[in-house]
Every structure is written in C-alpha cells, then in structure tokens.
N, C-alpha and C positions, 0 to 999 in steps of 0.2 A: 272395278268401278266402271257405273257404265253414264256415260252424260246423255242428259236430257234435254232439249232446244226448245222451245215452245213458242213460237212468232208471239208477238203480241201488236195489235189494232194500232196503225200508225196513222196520222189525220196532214202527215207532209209527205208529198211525193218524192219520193227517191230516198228516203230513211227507212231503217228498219231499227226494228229492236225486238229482242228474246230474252225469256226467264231461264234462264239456264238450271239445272238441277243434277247433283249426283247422286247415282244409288249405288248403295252397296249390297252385298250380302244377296241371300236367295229371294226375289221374287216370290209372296206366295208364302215363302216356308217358314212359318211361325208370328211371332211380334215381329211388330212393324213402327218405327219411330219419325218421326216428320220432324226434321229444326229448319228452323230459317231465320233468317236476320235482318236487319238495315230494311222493315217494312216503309220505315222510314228514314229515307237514303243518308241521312246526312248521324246516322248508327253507325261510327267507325268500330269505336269498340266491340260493338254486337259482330259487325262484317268481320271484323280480324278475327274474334275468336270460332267464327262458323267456320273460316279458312282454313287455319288452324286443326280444326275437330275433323277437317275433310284429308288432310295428309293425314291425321294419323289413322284415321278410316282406309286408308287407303294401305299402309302397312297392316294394320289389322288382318285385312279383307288378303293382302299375299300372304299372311300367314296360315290362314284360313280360321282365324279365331272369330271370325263373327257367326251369332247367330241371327234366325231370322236377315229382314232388310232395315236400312237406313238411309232416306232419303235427307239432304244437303243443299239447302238451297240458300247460298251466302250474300245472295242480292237480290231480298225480293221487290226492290222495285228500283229497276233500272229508269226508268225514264225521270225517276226524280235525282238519280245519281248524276244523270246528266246538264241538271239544270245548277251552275253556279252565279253569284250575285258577289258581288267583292272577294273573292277570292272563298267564298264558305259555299256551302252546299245549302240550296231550301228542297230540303228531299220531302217536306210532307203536302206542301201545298204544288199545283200544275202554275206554273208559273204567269203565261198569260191569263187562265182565268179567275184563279185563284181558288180552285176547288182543291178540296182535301182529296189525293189520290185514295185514301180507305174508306171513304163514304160515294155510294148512289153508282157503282157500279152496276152492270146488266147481269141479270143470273142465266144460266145456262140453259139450257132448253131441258126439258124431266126427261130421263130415260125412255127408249121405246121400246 
C-alpha cells in the first residue's frame, strides 16, 4: 500500500488540510478501480466501509492477490468533516458561506 497526500487550498493562515488516498496493487498494470466516500463528510456509513475495504486491500495486496491497482480514498472531503454544528457534522455545505463543497469548483489547467 502506498499513501497519497495531496495539500488542498486553505483560505486561513496557519491551517492545513490534505486528501489523503491509498493505492494498492501495480501502478499501470492492468484495471484500475477508483472508490471514495464521505464526498459529503457527514457519509459515516460510506467513510466506514471505504476504511474497512482499505485493510482488507491491504491483506490482499501482502498476499499478493491483487490485480491491476486500487485507489481508496475514505475521506473525500476533509474540510467538511471538520465543520461540526451541535454535535453533527454539515459535510455538504462550507459553513461560513454556505456553498455546496461539489459545485463551482476551479478545473485544472489542460495538459501541456
């Protein structure tokens, strides 16, 4: 298993925050699977079972039964997991401004 860090754009000084991600399996050799969960942070269910599917990827992968890779990403959106309101989580909306974290993001610049 190898972890992936990924900073992500923080708008307060002295915070940080990353999307973490696990790959299993060969880079490159063969199918390729993508799961992720808790796009919207307040997704326990979804977060536990990605957690879950990542240990036993991780036995899999010392056995060496896997093919191809499998990418594990059990929290795709940290900065909403961070935001709690009476004790619950609002993982979908940014809390001061009240945007939906899955809409009007910036797309990437096109390949060069």
């Amino acid at each position: 298993m190898r972890t992936r860090r990924d900073p992500l754009v923080t708008t307060t000084l002295g915070t940080s925050r990353e999307l973490v991600s696990f790959h299993f399996g060969a880079p490159g050799g063969g199918e390729k699977a993508y799961v992720q969960a808790s796009l919207h942070a307040d997704e326990m269910p979804a977060m536990l079972t990605a957690w879950t599917l990542k240990q036993r990827l991780a036995e899999l992968e010392a056995q060496g039964r896997l093919r191809g890779e499998i990418v594990v990403v059990p929290v795709a959106n940290p900065i909403g997991l961070s935001q709690h309101v009476l004790g619950q989580f609002v993982g979908c909306f940014e809390a001061n401004s009240g945007h939906n974290f899955n809409r009007g993001f910036p797309m990437p610049a096109p390949p060069r």
